[in-house]
GUTI-49484 format. One record per residue (C-alpha): residue number from 0; residue in one letter; x, y, z. Coordinates in pm, 1 decimal, padded with zeros to 6 digits, always signed. Each point is the difference from the previous one (the first is absolute). Layout:
% residues N
koldren|zakol|px|py|pz
NUM|A|X|Y|Z
...
This chain:
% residues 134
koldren|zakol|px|py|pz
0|X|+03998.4|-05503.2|-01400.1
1|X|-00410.9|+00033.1|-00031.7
2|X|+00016.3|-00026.5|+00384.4
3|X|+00158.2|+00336.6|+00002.9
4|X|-00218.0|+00160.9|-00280.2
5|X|-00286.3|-00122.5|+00208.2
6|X|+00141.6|+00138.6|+00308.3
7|X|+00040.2|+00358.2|-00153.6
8|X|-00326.3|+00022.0|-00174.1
9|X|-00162.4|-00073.8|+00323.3
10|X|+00231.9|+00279.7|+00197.0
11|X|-00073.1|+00230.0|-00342.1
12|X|-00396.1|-00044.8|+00090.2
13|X|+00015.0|+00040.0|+00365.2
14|X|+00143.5|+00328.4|-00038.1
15|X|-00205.9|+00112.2|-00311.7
16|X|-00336.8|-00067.6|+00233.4
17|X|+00187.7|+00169.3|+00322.7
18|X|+00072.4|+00345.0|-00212.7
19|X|-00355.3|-00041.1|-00154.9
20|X|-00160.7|-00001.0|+00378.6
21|X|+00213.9|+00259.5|+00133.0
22|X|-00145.7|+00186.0|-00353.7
23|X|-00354.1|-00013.6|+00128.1
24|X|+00053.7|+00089.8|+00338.4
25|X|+00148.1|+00270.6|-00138.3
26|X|-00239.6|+00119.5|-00176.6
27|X|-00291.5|-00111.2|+00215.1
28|X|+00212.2|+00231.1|+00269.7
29|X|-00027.7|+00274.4|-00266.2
30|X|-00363.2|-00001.4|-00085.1
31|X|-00059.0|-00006.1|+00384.9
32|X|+00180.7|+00299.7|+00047.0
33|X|-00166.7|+00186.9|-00258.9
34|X|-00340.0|-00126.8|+00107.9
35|X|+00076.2|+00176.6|+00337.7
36|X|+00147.8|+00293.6|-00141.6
37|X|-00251.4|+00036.9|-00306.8
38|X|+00251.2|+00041.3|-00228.4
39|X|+00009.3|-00249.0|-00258.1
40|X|+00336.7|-00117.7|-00095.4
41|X|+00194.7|-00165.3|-00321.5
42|X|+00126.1|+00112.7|-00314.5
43|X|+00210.1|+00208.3|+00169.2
44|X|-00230.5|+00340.6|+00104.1
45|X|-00221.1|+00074.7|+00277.8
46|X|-00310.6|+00118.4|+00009.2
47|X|-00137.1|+00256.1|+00262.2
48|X|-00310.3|-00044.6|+00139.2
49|X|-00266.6|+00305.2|-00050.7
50|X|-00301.4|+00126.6|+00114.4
51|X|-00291.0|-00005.1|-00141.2
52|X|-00093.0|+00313.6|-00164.6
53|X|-00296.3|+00211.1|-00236.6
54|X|-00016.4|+00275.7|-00206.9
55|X|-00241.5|+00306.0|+00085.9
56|X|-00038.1|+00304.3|-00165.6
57|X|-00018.0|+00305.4|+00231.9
58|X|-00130.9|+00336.7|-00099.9
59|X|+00050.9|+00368.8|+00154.8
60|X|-00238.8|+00281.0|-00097.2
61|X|-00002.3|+00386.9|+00129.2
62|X|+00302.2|+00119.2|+00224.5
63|X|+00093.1|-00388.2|+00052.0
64|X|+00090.5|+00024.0|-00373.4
65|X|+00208.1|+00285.4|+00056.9
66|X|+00173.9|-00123.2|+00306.2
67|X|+00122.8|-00321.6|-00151.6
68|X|+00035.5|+00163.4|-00320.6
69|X|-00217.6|-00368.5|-00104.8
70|X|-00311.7|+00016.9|-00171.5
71|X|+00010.5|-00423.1|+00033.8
72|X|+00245.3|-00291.1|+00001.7
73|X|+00013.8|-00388.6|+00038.8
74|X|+00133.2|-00071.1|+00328.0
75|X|+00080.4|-00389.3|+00085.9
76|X|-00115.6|-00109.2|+00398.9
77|X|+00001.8|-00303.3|+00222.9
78|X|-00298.4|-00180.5|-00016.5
79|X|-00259.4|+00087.3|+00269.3
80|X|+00090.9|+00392.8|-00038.6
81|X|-00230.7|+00233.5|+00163.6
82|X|-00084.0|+00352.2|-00181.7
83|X|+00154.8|+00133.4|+00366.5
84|X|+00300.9|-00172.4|-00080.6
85|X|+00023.7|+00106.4|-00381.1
86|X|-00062.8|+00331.7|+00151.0
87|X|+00275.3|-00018.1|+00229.1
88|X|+00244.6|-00112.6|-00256.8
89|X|-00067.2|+00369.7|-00228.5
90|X|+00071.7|+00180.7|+00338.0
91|X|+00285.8|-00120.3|+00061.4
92|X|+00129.8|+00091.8|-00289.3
93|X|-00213.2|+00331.8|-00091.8
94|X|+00015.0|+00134.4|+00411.0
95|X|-00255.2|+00264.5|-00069.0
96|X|-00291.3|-00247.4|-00100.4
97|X|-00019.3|-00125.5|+00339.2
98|X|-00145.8|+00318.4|+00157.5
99|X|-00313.1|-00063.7|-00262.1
100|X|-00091.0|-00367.7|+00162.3
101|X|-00255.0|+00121.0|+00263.5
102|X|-00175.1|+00214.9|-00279.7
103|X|-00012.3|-00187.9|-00334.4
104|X|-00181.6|-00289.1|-00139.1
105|X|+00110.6|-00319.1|-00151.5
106|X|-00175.0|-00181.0|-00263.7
107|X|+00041.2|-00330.6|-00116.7
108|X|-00103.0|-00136.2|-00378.0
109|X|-00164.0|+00333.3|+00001.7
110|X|-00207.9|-00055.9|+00312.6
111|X|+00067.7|+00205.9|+00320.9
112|X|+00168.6|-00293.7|+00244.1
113|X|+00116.0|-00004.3|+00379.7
114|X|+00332.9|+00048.2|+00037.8
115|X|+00083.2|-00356.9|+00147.2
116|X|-00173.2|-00165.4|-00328.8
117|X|+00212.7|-00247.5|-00163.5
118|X|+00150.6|-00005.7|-00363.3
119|X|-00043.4|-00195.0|-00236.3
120|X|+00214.0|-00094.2|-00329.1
121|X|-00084.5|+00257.0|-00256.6
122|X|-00179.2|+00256.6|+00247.3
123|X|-00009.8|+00350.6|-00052.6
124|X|+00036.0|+00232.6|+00286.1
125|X|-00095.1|+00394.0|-00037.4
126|X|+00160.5|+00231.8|+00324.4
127|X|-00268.9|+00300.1|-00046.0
128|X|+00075.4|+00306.1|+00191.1
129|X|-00255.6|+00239.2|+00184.1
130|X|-00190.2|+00221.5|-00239.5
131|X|-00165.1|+00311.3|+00095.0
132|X|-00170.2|+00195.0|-00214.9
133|X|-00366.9|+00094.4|-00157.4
């Protein structure tokens, strides 16, 4: 008789460590995946993977203000924006603002800047129209 206890604990154990390494293949298999995919996995959600992004604060003054109907607003970017490419992003939406590229001025933390300057976290950009006047 404790020949055949013997005999089933040791079948019982066999199988207890066979479903335990099929387990961490498992998962090992998972975490792989979701290493690849850069999605991390468990607990039953996903999460997507983002971008990196900042926070600027853009500012219109003279007719600019009246085309966009914006005196200023936080707009979020990619990282490594360009002022061109903040620029772009207003006249594609506001159509009119991009015959006023060849003639206005950009300014950057309130210093004139080159249109392929890069911005920073935080930055404020100013799109200044032409002024005429005396």
């Amino acid at each position: 008789m404790w020949f055949v206890i013997l005999a089933l604990r040791k079948i019982s154990t066999q199988r207890s460590q066979r479903t335990t390494e099929s387990r961490r293949r498992v998962r090992s298999g998972r975490q792989a995946k979701a290493c690849a995919t850069g999605v991390r996995t468990g607990y039953n959600f996903r999460v997507p993977q983002t971008l990196a992004t900042m926070r600027v604060k853009v500012l219109f003054f003279g007719r600019l203000r009246e085309l966009t109907g914006l005196a200023e607003e936080a707009e979020e970017l990619p990282q490594g924006a360009t002022l061109a490419q903040v620029f772009e992003r207003y006249a594609e939406r506001y159509p009119k603002l991009a015959g006023f590229r060849n003639s206005m001025v950009v300014s950057r933390n309130q210093e004139f800047a080159a249109w392929d300057t890069r911005v920073a976290a935080g930055d404020e950009i100013a799109f200044l129209p032409p002024v005429s006047g005396g």
